[in-house]
Structure formats: C-alpha cells, structure tokens
C-alpha positions, -999 to +999 in steps of 0.1 A: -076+075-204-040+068-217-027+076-247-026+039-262-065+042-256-072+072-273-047+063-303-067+031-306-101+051-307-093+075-330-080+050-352-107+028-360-138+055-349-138+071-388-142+040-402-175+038-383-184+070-384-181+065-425-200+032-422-226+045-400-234+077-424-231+052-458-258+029-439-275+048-418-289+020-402-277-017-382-269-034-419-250-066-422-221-043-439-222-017-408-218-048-381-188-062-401-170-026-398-178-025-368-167-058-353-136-058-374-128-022-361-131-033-325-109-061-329-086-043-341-089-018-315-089-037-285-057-062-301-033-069-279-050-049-250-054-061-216-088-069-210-095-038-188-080-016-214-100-033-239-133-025-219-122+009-219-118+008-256-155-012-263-170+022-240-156+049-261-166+028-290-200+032-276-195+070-274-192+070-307-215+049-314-236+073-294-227+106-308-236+085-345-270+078-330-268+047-336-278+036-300-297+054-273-281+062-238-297+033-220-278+011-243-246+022-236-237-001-208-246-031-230-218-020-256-191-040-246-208-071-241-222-065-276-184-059-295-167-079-268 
C-alpha cells in the first residue's frame, strides 16, 4: 500500500471511528461522516487507488463492527 494510501486512511478513519462510537449504529449522521470522509479520502486519487482507499475504509469499518466480513467486498460499491 503506498504511503499516499495510508496518509489518506489514517486521516479520515478517526472521524469514523468517533462517529461510529457516538452512534453506534447506521444513523443518518453516521452515513454523512462517512460519505464526506470518503470523498475526501479518495480526492484526487486515481480510481484504482481510490478502490484501495474504499477497502481499508471497509477494514475499518470492520474492526468498528459496523459490517460483518461477508459485506466487505460490497464496501466500495457502497462509498464509491
């Protein structure tokens, strides 16, 4: 992963983590941070970089709890 990627990630995945943990659940406030923070994220990215970015954004996403394995390869789709 290069460095752009992980810069990107690491940027925007607190903001979701904090969002996930003040909601605790798929609330209108929760899909606005998280749209805006992929945006942001994948700006400017080419678009294979920017898949790359929408799949860590699922890790995290992940680790939250906030979706199950199985819908991990759905992810990008979903913030693309």
């Amino acid at each position: 992963m290069s460095q752009l990627i992980q810069t990107r990630v690491a940027e925007v995945s607190g903001r979701i983590s904090a969002a996930w943990q003040a909601e605790a659940a798929w609330t209108p406030r929760f899909n606005q941070v998280l749209a805006a923070a992929a945006r942001e994220a994948c700006r400017d990215l080419h678009a294979i970089d920017a898949e790359e970015v929408s799949h860590r954004l699922g890790l995290v996403l992940l680790d939250l709890g906030a979706i199950t394995r199985a819908q991990l390869p759905r992810v990008g789709a979903f913030l693309g």
